[in-house]
N, C-alpha and C positions, 0 to 999 in steps of 0.2 A: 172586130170591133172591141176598142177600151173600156171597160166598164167596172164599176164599182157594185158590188152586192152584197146588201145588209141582211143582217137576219139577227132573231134573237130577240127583240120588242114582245112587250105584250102588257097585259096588267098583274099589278102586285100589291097587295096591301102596304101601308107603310113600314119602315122596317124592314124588309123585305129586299131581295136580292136578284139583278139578273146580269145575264152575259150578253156584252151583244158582239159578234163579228163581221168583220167586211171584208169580203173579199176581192183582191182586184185582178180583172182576167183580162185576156188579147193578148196581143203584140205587147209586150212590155220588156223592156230590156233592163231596168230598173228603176226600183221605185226609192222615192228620197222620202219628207217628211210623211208622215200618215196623223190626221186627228180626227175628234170626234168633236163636232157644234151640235149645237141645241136650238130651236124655234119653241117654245109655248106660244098658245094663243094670244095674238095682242102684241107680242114683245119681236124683238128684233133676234135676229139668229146672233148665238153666241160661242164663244171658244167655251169645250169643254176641256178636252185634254190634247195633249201634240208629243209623237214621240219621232227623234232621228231614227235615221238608219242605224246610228252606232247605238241605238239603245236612250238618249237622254232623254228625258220627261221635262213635261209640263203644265200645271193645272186651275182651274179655274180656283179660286182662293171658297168659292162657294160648294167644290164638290172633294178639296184637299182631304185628306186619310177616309175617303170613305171610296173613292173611285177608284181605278188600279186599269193605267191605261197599258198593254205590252203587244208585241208584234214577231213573227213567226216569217223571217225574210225568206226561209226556203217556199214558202206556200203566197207571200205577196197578203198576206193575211195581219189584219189588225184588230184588238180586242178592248174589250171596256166591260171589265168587271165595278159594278155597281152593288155597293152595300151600303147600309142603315137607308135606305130609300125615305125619301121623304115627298110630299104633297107636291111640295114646289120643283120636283125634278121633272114631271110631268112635260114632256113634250115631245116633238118629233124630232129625234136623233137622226143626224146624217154623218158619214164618216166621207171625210177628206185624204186626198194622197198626192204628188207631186209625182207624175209619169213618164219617163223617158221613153218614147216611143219611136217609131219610124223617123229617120232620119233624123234622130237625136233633140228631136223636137219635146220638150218639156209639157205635156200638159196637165193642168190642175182639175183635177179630176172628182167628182160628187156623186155620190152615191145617191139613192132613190129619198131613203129616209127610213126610218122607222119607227114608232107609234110607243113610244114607253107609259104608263098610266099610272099612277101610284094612288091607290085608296086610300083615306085616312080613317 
């Protein structure tokens, strides 16, 4: 079975610092894009960061110099370091991947979520 698994959420005061990883496991032959979206309460899910396979980034204009998205292709593993935390980052993270699977089949693949909190 394909699956994504997050880890690394939790609560932080603001200013304040965490790591989150995903890791994608099964049958995978390889993986192409990987990001991280965001849902807070109330709001629609949104692009946090996206990075290629070759490395390139990209970032929500709300979390630029303070997020630090990177990915570790031998492990299928993707990272979201988050610094200066603020109130408003508050929500539940899920990280995204683009899945080459059985029979070459592509699928877009979501992780569970996980629960970031920032105190002010």
């Amino acid at each position: 079975q394909v699956q994504l698994v997050e880890s690394g959420g939790g609560l932080v005061q603001a200013g304040g610092s965490l790591r989150l990883s995903c890791a994608a496991s099964g049958r995978i032959f390889r993986v192409y894009d990987m990001g991280w979206y965001r849902q807070a309460p109330g709001k629609q899910r949104e692009l946090v960061a996206t990075i290629t396979s070759g490395g390139s980034t990209n970032y929500a204009d709300s979390v630029k110099g303070r997020f630090t998205i990177s990915r570790d292709n031998a492990k299928n593993t993707v990272y979201l370091q988050m610094s200066s935390l603020k109130s408003e980052d508050t929500a539940v993270y899920y990280c995204n991947a683009d899945l080459v699977v059985a029979g070459g089949t592509i699928f877009h693949a979501w992780g569970q979520g996980t629960q970031v909190t920032v105190s002010s």
